[in-house]
TIPAVEX-58859 format. One record per atom (N, C-alpha, C): x, y, z; residue in three letters. Coordinates in steps of 0.05 Angstrom, whole numbers, plus 5000, padded with zeros to 4 digits. Example, Ala and Ser with C-alpha at 12.3 -4.5 7.8 and 13.67 -1.06 7.14 Angstrom:
2
526448865156Ala 524649105156Ala 526449345156Ala 525749555142Ser 527349795143Ser 525850015157Ser 
This chain:
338
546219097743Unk 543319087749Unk 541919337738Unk 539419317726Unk 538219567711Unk 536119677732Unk 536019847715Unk 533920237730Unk 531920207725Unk 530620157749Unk 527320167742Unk 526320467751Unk 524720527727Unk 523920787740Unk 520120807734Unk 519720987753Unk 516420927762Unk 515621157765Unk 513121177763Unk 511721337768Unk 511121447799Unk 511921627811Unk 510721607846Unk 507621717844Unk 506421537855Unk 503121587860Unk 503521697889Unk 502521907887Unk 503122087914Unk 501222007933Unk 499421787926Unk 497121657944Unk 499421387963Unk 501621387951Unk 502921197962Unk 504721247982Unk 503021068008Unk 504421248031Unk 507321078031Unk 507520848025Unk 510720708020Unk 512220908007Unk 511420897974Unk 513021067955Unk 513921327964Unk 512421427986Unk 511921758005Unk 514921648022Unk 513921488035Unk 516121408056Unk 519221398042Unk 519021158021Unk 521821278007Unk 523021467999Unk 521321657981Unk 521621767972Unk 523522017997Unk 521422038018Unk 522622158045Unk 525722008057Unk 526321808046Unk 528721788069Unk 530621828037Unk 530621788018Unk 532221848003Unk 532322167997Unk 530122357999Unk 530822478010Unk 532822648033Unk 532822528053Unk 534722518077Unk 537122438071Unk 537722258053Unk 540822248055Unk 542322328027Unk 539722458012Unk 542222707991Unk 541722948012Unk 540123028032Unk 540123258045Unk 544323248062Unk 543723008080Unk 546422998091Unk 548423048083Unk 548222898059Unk 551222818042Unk 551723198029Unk 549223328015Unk 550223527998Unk 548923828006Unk 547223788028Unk 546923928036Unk 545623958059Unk 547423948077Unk 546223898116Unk 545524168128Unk 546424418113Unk 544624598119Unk 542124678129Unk 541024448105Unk 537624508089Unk 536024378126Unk 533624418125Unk 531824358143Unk 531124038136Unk 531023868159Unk 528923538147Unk 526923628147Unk 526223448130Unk 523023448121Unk 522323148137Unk 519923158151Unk 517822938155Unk 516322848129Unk 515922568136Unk 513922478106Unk 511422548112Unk 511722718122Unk 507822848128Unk 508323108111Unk 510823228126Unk 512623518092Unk 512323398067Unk 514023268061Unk 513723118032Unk 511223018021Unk 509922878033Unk 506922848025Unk 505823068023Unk 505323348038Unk 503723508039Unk 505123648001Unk 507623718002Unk 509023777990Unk 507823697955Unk 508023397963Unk 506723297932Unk 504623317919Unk 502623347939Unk 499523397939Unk 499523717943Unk 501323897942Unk 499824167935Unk 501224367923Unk 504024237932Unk 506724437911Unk 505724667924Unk 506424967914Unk 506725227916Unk 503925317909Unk 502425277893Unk 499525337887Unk 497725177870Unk 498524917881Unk 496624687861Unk 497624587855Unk 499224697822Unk 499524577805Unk 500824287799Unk 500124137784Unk 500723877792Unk 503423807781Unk 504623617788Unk 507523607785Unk 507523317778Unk 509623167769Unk 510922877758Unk 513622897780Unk 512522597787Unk 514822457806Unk 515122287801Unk 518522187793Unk 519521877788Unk 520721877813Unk 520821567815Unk 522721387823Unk 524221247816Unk 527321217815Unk 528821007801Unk 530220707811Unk 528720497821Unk 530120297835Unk 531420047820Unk 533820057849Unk 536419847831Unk 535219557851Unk 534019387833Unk 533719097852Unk 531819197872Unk 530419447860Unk 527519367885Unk 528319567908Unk 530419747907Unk 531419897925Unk 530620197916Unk 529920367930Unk 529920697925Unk 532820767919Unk 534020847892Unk 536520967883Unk 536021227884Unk 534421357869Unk 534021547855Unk 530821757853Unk 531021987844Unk 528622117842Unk 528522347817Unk 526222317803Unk 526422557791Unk 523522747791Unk 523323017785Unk 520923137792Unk 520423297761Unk 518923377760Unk 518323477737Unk 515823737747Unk 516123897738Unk 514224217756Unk 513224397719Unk 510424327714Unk 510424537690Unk 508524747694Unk 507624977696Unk 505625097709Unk 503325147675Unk 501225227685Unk 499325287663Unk 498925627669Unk 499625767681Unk 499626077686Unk 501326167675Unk 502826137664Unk 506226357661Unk 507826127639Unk 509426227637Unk 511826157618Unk 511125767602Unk 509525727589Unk 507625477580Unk 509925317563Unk 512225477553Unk 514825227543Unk 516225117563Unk 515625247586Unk 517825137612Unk 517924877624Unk 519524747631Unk 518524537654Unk 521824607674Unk 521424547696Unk 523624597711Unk 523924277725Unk 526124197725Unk 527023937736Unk 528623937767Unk 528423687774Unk 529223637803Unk 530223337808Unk 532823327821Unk 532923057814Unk 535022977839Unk 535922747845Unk 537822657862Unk 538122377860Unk 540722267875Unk 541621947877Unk 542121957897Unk 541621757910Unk 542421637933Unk 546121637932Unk 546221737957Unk 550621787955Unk 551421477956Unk 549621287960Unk 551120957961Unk 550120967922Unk 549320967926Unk 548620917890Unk 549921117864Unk 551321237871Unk 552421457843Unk 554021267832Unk 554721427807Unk 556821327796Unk 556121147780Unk 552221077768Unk 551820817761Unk 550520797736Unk 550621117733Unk 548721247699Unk 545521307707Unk 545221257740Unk 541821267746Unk 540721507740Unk 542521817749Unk 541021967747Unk 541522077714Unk 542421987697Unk 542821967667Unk 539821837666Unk 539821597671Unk 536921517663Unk 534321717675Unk 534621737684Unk 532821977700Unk 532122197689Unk 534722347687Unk 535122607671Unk 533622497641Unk 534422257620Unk 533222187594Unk 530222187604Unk 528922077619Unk 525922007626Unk 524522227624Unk 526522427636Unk 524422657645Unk 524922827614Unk 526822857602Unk 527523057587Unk 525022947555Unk 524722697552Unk 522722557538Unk 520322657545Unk 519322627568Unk 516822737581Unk 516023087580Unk 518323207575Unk 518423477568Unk 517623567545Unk 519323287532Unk 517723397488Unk 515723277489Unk 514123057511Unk 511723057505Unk 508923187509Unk 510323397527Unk 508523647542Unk 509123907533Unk 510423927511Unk 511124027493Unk 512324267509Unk 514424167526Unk 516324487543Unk 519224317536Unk 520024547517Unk 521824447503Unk 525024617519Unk 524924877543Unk 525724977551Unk 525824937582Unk 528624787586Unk 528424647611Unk 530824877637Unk 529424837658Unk 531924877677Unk 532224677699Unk 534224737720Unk 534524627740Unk 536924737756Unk 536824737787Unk 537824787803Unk 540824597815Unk 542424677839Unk 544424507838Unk 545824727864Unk 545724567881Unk 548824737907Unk 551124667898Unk 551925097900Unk 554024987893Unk 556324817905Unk 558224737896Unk 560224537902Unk 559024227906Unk 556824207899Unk 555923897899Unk 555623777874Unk 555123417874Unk 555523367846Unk 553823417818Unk 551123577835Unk 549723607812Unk 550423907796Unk 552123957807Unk 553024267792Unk 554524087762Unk 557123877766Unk 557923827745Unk 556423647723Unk 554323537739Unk 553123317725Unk 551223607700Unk 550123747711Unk 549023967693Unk 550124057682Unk 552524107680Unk 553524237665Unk 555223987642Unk 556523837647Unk 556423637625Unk 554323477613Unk 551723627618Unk 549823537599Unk 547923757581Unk 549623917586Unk 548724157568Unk 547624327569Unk 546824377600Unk 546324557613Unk 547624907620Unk 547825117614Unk 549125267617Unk 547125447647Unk 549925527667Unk 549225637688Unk 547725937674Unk 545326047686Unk 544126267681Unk 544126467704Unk 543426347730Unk 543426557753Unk 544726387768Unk 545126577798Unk 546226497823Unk 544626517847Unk 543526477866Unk 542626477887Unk 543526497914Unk 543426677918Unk 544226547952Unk 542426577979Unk 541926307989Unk 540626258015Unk 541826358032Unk 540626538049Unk 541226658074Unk 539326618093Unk 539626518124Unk 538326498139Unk 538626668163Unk 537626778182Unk 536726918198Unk 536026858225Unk 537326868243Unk 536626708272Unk 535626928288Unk 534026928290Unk 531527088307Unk 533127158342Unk 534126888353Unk 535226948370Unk 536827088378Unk 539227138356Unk 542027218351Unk 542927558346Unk 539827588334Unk 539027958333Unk 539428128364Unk 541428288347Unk 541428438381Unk 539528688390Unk 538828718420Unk 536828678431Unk 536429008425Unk 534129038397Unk 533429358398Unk 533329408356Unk 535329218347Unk 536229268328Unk 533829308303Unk 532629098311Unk 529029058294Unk 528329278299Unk 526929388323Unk 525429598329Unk 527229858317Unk 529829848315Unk 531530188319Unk 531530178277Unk 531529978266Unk 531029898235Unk 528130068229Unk 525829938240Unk 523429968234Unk 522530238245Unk 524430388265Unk 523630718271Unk 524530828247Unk 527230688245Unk 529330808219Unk 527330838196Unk 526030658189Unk 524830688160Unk 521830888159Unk 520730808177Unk 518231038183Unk 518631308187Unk 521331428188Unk 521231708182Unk 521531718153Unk 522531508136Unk 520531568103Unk 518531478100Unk 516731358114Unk 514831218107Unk 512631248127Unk 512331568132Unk 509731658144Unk 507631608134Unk 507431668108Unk 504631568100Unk 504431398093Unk 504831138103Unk 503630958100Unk 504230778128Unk 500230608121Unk 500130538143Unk 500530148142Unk 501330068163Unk 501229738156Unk 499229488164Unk 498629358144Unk 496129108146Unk 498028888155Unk 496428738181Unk 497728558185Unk 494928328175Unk 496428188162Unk 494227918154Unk 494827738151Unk 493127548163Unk 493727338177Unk 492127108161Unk 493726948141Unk 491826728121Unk 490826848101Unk 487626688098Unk 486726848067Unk 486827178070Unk 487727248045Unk 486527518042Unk 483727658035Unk 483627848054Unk 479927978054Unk 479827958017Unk 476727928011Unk 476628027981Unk 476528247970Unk 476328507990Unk 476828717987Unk 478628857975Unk 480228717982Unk 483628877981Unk 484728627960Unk 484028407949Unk 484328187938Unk 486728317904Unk 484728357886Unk 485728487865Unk 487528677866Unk 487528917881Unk 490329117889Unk 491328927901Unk 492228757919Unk 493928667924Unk 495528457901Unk 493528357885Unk 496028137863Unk 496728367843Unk 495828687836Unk 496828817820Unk 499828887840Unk 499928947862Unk 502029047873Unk 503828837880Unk 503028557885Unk 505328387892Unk 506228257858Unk 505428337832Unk 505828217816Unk 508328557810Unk 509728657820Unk 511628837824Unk 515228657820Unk 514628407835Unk 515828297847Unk 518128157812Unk 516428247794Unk 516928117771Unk 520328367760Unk 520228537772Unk 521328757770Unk 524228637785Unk 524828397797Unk 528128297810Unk 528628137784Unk 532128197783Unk 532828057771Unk 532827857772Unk 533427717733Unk 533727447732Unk 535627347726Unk 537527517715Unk 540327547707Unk 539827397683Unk 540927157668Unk 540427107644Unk 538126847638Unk 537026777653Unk 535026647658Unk 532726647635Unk 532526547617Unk 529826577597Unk 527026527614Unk 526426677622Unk 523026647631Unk 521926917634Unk 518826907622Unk 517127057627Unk 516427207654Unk 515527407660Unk 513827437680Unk 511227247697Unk 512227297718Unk 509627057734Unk 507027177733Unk 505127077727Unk 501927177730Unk 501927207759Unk 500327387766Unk 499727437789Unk 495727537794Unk 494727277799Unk 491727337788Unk 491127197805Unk 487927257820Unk 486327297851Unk 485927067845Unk 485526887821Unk 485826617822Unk 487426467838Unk 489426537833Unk 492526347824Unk 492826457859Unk 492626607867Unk 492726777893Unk 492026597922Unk 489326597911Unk 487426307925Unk 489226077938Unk 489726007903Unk 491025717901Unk 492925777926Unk 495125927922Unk 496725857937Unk 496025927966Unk 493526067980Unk 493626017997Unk 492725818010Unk 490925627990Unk 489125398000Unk 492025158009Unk 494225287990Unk 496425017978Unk 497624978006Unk 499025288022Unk 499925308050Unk 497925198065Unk 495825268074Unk 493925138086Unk 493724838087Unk 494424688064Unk 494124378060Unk 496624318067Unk 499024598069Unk 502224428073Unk 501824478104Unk 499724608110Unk 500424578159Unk 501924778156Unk 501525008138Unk 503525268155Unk 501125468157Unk 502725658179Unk 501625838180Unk 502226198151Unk 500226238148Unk 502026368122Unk 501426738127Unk 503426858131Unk 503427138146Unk 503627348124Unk 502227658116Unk 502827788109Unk 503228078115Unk 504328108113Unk 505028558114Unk 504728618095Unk 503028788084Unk 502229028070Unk 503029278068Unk 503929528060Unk 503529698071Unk 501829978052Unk 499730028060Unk 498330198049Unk 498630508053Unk 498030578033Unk 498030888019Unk 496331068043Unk 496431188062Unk 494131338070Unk 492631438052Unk 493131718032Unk 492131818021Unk 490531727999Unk 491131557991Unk 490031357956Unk 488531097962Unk 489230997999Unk 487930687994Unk 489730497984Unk 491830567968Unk 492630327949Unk 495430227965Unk 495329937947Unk 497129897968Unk 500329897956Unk 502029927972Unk 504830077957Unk 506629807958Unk 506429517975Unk 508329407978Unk 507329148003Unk 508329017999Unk 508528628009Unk 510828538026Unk 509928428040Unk 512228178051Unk 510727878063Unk 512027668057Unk 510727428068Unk 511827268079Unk 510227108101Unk 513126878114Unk 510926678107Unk 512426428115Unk 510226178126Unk 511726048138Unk 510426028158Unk 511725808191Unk 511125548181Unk 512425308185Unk 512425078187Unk 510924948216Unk 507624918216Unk 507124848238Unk 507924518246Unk 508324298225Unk 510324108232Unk 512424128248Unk 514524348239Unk 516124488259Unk 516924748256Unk 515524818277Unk 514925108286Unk 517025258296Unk 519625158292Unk 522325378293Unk 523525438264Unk 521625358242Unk 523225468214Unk 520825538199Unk 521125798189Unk 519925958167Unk 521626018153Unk 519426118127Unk 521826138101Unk 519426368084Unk 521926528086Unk 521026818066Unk 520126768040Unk 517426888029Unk 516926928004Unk 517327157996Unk 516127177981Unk 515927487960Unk 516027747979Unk 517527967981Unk 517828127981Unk 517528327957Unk 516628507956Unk 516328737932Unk 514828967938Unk 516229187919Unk 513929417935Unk 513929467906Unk 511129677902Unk 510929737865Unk 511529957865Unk 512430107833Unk 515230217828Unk 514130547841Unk 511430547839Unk 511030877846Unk 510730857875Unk 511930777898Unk 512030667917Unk 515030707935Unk 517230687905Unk 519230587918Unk 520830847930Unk 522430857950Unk 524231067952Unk 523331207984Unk 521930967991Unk 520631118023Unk 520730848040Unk 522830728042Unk 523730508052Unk 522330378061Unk 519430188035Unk 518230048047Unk 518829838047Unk 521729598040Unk 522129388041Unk 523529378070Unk 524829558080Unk 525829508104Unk 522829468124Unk 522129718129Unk 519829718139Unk 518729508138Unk 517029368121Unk 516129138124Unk 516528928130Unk 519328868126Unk 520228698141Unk 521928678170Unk 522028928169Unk 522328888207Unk 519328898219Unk 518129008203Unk 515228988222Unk 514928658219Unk 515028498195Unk 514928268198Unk 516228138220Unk 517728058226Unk 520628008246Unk 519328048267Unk 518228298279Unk 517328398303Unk 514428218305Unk 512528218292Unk 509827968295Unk 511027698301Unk 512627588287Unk 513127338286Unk 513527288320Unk 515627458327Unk 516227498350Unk 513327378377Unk 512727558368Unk 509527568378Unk 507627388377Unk 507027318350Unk 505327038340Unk 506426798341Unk 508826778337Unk 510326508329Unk 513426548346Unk 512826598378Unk 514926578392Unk 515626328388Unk 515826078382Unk 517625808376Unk 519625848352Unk 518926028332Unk 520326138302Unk 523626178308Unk 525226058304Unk 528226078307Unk 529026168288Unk 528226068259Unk 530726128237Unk 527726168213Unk 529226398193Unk 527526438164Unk 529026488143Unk 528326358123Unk 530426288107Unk 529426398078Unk 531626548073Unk 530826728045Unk 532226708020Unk 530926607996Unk 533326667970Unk 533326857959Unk 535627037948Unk 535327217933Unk 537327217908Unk 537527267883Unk 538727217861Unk 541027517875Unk 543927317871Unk 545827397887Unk 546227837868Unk 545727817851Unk 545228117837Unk 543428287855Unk 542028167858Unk 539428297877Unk 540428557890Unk 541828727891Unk 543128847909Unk 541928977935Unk 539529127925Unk 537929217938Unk 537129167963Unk 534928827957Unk 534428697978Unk 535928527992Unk 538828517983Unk 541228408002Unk 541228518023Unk 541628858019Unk 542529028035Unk 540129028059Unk 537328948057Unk 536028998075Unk 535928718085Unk 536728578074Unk 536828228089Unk 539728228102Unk 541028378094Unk 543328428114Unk 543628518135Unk 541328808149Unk 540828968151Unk 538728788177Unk 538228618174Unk 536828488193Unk 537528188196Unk 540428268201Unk 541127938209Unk 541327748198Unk 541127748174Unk 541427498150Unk 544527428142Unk 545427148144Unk 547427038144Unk 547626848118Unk 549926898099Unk 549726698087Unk 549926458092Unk 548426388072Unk 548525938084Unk 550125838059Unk 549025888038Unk 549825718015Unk 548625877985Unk 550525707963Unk 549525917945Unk 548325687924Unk 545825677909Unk 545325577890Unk 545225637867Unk 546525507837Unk 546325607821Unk 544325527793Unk 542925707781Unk 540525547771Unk 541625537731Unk 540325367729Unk 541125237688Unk 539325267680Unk 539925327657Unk 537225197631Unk 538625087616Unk 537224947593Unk 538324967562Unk 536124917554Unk 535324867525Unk 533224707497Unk 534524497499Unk 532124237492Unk 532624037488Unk 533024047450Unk 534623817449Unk 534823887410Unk 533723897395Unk 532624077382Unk 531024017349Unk 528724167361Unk 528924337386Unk 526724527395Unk 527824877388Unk 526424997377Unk 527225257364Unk 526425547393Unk 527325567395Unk 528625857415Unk 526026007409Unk 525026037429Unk 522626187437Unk 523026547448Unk 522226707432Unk 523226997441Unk 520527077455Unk 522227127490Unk 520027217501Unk 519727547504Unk 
């Protein structure tokens, strides 16, 4: 029987609905770690991504059935050869060339948007690690998800961290902000969180991310349209005003026992007065406070990272799982020096 594959119109609350339970059972099968998503997640998800930008969703069905999915993510701010891919099969359906057709659909659609430099993701020990890599994919970085049980912290350890770091980090004081950011502080803040560009990528071909009061917006309007609440720490310079360093969460108000860490970074004339610990135990300590239902926050960091291991270690972070991320060129596309 042949692969139909489709376009998902994200207006389609059926296509939403499938797309959600096939979801759910590559989550089980390859990765029961991960958090469910509601098809109110997934919908919100399709309609706003990370800061807008619009994205391509297939579907692949065998006889009228949800098999398969593929996603397609190209941004217009940053790295313009890129597209990054996403894909899965249903665990009753492998084995049938679907996500081959999938993978061809999307990789076509790449030379027609002219991002001739693809990646994609994959847990490890699951099947999409080998399927990427026998298609020509070569592994570039590693990742590892670590999560954090709020409960499990013993009783003092946050607070005796966050005294710890403020005897380097007297001068400076901390912004707690809560959603959009004032416009005041707007532009120093995307110069200082665009710091963040400074973690490794290990062999990864990509540019630096823009970080512009634009693009800034976007993504807070994007959380806002996904139902989370979206939290930041700052921590400012007494003497200068400026600000030295970031941390961000966003709560899942769908369900309000999982947040998941963004960007952390402090900028480089900044560093050496322990403001990533700092900030994030002061983070930890609000959540506490604002979002007593918050159980678990879940953070990736490119497993090199060493730095911010040590302070995600440092506050209770457990590994979960490790992902490893690909690229390659599609053929007859010439190597772009960034």
């Amino acid at each position: 029987m042949g692969v139909e594959i489709e376009r998902l119109d994200h207006d389609d609350a059926k296509a939403v609905a499938g797309l959600t339970d096939l979801h759910e059972a590559i989550r089980v099968a390859d990765a029961p770690f991960q958090h469910r998503q509601s098809v109110e997640m997934v919908a919100a998800d399709l309609r706003y991504n990370h800061d807008q930008e619009p994205s391509e969703h297939y579907l692949a069905r065998v006889g009228g059935e949800v098999a398969g999915f593929g996603a397609l993510y190209a941004g217009s701010w940053d790295n313009l050869d890129v597209a990054w891919l996403q894909g899965g099969v249903h665990p009753s359906h492998r084995g049938r060339g679907i996500g081959s057709a999938l993978q061809e659909h999307l990789h076509a659609r790449c030379l027609e948007l002219g991002r001739p430099s693809i990646g994609a993701d994959a847990w490890e020990g699951t099947p999409g690690t080998a399927f990427l890599e026998n298609r020509g994919y070569d592994k570039k970085s590693q990742a590892i998800l670590r999560r954090q049980r709020l409960a499990s912290l013993p009783q003092g350890r946050v607070e005796a961290l966050r005294d710890h770091a403020l005897q380097r980090a007297g001068d400076y004081e901390l912004l707690f902000l809560d959603g959009a950011l004032p416009e005041e502080i707007l532009e120093d803040y995307c110069r200082m969180a665009a710091s963040i560009n400074d973690a490794p990528l290990d062999d990864l071909e990509l540019e630096d991310d823009v970080y512009d009061p634009r693009r800034t917006r976007l993504v807070e309007e994007a959380q806002q349209g996904r139902n989370r609440d979206h939290l930041r720490v700052a921590a400012r310079h007494r003497g200068t005003g400026e600000l030295g360093g970031h941390t961000e969460v966003v709560v899942e108000r769908w369900d309000p026992a999982v947040a998941y860490q963004f960007d952390t970074a402090v900028a480089p004339a900044h560093r050496g007065h322990r403001l990533g610990l700092l900030l994030k135990s002061a983070m930890v300590l609000w959540l506490r406070e604002r979002n007593p239902e918050v159980r678990t926050v879940d953070t990736w960091n490119a497993e090199s990272n060493g730095f911010m291991i040590e302070v995600n270690e440092q506050l209770g972070y457990e590994v979960v799982a490790r992902e490893l991320q690909f690229q390659r060129r599609l053929p007859g596309s010439r190597p772009t020096v960034h």
